[in-house]
Every structure is written in C-alpha cells, then in structure tokens.
N, CA, C and O atoms as a GROMACS GRO file, in nm:
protein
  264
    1UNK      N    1   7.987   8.235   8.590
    1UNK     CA    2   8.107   8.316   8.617
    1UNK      C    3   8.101   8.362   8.763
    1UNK      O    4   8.012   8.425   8.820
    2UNK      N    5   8.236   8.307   8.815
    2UNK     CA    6   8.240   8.390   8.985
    2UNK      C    7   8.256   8.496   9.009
    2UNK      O    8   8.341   8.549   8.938
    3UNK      N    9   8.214   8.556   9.080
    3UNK     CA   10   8.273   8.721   9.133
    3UNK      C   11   8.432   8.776   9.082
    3UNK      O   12   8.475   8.874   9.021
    4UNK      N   13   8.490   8.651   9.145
    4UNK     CA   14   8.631   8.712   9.093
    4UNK      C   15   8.681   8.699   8.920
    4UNK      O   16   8.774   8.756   8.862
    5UNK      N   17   8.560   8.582   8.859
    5UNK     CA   18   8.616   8.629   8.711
    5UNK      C   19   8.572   8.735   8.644
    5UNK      O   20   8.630   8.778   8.544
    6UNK      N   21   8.430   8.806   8.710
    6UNK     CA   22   8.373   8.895   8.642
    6UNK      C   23   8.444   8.982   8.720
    6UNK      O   24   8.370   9.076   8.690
    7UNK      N   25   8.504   9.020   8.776
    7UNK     CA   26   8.588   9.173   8.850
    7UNK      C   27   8.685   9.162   8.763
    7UNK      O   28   8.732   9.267   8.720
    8UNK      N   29   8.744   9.024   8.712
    8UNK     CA   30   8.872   9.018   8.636
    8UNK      C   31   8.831   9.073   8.520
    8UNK      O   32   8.899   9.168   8.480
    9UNK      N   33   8.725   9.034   8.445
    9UNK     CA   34   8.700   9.072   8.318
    9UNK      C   35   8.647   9.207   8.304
    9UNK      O   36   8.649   9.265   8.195
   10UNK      N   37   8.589   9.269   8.432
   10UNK     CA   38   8.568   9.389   8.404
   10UNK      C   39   8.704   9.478   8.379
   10UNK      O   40   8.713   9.566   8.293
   11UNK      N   41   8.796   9.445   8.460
   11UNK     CA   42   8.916   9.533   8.488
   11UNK      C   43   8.990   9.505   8.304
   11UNK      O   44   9.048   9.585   8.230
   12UNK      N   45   8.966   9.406   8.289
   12UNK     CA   46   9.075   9.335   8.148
   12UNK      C   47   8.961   9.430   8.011
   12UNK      O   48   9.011   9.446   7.900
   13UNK      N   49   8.857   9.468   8.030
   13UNK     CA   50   8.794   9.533   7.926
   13UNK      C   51   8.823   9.672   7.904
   13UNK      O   52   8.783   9.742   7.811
   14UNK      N   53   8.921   9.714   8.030
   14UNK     CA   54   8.942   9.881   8.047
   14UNK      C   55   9.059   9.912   7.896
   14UNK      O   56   9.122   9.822   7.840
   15UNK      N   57   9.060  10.032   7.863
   15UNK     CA   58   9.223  10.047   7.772
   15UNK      C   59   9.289  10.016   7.819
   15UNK      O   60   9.246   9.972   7.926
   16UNK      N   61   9.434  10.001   7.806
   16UNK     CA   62   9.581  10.036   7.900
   16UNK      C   63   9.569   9.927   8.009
   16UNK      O   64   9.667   9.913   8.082
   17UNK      N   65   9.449   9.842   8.031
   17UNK     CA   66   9.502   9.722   8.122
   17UNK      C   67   9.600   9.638   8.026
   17UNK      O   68   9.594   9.644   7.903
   18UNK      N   69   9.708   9.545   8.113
   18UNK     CA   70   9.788   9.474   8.073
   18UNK      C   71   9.776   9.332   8.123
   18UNK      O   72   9.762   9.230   8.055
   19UNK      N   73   9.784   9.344   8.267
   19UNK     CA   74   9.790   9.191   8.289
   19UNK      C   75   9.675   9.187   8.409
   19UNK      O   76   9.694   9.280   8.488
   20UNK      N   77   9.585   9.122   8.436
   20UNK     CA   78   9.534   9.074   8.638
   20UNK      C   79   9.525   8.935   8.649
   20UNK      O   80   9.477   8.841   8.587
   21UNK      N   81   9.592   8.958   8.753
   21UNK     CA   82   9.592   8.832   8.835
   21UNK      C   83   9.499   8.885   8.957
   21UNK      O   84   9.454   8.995   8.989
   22UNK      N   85   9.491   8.714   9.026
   22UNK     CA   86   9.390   8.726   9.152
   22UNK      C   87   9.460   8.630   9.255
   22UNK      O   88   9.526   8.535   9.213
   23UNK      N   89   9.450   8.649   9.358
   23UNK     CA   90   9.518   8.571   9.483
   23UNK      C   91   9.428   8.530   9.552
   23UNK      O   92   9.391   8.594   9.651
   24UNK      N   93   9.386   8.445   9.526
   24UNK     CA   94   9.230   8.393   9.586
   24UNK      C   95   9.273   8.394   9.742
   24UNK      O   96   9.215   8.465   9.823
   25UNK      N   97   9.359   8.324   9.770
   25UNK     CA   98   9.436   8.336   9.959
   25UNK      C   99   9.413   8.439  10.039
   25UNK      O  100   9.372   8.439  10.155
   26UNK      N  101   9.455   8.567   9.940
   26UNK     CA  102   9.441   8.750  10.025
   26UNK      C  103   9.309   8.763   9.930
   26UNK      O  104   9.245   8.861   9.969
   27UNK      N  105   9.256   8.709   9.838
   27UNK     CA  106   9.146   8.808   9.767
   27UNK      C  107   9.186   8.949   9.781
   27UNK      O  108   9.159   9.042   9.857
   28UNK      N  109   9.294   8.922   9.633
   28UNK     CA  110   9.353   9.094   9.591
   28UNK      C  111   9.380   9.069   9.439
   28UNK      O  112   9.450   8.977   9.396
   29UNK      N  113   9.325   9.150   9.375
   29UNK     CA  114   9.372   9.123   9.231
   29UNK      C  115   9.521   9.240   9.238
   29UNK      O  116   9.546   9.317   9.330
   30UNK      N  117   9.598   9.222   9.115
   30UNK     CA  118   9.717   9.307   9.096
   30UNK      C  119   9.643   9.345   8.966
   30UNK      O  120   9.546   9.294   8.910
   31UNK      N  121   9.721   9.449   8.937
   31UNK     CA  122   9.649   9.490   8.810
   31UNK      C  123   9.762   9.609   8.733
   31UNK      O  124   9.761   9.729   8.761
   32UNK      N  125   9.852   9.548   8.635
   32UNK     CA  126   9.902   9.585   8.553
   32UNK      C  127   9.839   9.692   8.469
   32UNK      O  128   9.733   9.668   8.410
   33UNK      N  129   9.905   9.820   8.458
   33UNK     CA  130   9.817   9.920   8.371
   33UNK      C  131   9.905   9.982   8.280
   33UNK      O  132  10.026   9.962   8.292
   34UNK      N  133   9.855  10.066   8.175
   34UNK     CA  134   9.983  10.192   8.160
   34UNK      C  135   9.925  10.328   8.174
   34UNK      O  136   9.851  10.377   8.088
   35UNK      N  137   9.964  10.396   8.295
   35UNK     CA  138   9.918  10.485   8.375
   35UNK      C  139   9.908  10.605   8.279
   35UNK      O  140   9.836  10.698   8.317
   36UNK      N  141   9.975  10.617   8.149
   36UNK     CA  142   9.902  10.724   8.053
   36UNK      C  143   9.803  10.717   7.976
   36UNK      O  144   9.764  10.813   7.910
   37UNK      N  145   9.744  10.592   7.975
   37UNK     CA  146   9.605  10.524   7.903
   37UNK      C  147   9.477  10.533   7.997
   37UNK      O  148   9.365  10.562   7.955
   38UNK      N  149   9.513  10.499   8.150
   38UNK     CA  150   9.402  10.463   8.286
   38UNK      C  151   9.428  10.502   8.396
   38UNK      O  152   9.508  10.440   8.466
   39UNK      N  153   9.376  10.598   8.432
   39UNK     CA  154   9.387  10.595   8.594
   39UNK      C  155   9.311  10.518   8.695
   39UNK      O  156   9.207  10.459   8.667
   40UNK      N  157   9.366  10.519   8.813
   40UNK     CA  158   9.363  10.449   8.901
   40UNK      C  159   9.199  10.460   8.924
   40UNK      O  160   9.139  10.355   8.900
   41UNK      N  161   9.131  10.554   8.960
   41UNK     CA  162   9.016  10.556   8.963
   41UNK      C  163   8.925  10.489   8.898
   41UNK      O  164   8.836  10.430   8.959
   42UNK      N  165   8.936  10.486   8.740
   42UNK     CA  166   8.876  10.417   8.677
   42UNK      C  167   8.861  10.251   8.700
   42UNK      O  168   8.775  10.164   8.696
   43UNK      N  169   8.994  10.268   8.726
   43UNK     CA  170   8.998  10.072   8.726
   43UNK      C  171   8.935  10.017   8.910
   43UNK      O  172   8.928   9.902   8.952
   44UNK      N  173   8.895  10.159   8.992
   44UNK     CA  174   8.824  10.104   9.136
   44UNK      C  175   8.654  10.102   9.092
   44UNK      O  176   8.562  10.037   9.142
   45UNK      N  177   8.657  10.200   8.981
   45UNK     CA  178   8.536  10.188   8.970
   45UNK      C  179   8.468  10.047   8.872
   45UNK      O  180   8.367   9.980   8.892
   46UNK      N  181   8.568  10.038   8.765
   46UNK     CA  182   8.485   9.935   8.722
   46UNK      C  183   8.548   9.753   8.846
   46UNK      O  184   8.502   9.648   8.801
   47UNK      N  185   8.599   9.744   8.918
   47UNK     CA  186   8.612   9.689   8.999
   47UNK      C  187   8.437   9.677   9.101
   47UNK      O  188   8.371   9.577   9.130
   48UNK      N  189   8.411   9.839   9.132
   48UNK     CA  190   8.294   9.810   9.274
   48UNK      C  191   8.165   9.801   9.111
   48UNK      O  192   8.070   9.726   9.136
   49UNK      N  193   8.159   9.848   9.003
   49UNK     CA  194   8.060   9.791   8.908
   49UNK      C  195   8.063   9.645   8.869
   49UNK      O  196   7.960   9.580   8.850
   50UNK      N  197   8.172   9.602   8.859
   50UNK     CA  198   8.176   9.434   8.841
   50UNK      C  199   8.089   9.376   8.999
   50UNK      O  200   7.984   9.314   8.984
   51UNK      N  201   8.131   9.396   9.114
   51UNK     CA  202   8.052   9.378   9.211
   51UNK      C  203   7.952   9.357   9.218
   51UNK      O  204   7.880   9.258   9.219
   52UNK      N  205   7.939   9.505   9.226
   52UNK     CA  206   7.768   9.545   9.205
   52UNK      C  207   7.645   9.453   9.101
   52UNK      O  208   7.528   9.431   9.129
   53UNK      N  209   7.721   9.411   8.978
   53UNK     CA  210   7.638   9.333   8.930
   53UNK      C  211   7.629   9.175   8.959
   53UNK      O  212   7.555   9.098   8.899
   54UNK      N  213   7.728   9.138   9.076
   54UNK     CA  214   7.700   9.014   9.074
   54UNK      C  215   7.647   9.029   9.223
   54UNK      O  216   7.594   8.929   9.273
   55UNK      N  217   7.656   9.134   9.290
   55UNK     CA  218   7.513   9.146   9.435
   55UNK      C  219   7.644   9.162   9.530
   55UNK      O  220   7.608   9.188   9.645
   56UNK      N  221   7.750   9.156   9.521
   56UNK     CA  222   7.861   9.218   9.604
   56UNK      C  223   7.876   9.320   9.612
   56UNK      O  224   7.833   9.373   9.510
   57UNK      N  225   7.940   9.428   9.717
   57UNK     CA  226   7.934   9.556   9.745
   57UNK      C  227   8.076   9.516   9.814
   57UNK      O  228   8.100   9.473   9.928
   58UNK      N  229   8.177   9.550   9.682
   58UNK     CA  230   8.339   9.552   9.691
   58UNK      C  231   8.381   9.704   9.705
   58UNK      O  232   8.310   9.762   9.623
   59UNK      N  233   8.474   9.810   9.778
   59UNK     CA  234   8.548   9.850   9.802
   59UNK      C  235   8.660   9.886   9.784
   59UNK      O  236   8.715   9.918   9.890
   60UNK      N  237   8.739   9.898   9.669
   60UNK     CA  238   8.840   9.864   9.608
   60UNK      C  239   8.939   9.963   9.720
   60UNK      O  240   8.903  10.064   9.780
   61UNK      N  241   9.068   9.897   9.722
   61UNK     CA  242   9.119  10.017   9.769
   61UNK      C  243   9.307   9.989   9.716
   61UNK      O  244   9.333   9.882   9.660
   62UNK      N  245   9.401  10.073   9.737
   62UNK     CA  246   9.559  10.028   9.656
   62UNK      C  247   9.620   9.990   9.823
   62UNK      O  248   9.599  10.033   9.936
   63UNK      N  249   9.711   9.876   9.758
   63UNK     CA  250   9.740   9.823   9.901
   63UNK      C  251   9.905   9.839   9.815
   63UNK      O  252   9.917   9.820   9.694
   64UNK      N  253  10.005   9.873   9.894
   64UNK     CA  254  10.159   9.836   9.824
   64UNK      C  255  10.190   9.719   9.879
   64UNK      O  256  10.133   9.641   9.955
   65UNK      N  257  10.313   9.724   9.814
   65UNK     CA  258  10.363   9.550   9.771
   65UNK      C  259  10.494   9.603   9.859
   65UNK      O  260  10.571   9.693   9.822
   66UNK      N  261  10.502   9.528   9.981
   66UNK     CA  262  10.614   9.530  10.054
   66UNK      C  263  10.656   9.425  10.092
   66UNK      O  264  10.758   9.420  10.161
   0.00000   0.00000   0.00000
C-alpha cells in the first residue's frame, strides 16, 4: 500500500467521512465529510498519523477550491 492509499484509508475509517479522492498531479486529497459527525481537525490528524506510519512527515493543511 502507497502513502496515498494509506492516508486515503485512514481518512475513509473516520465517522461522517463520505467520499476521498486524491489528485496525484497537486497531491491533495478532497475529503467529503458531514461536519456534525467530524471535525476538521480530526481528519488533519489522522491524515499526519497515516504519514507517520508509512515514514512520511505530512502537514495537512485546508486549501479552497477557487
């Protein structure tokens, strides 16, 4: 499993996730939630823990969609 499927699967194991995708081009996942189930925090953290276990030291941060 690559970095980006285990960040995916960490994020997809949270409650209230819905959908992630990944843009391998920008390396940015999107990440569908329902914001009364998960906050935002949670889903940066298990993001830099998915990292962390595959020896990456990710950063998560919210970028908008313009």
């Amino acid at each position: 499993m690559g970095c980006p499927d285990a960040v995916r699967a960490g994020i997809m194991a949270l409650p209230g996730v819905q959908e992630v995708s990944y843009d391998p081009g920008q390396d940015v996942f999107e990440v569908q939630y329902n914001e009364e189930r998960l906050a935002l925090p949670i889903i940066f953290a298990a993001v830099h823990q998915a990292g962390r276990k595959m020896g990456k030291e990710y950063l998560p941060e919210l970028l908008s969609r313009e």
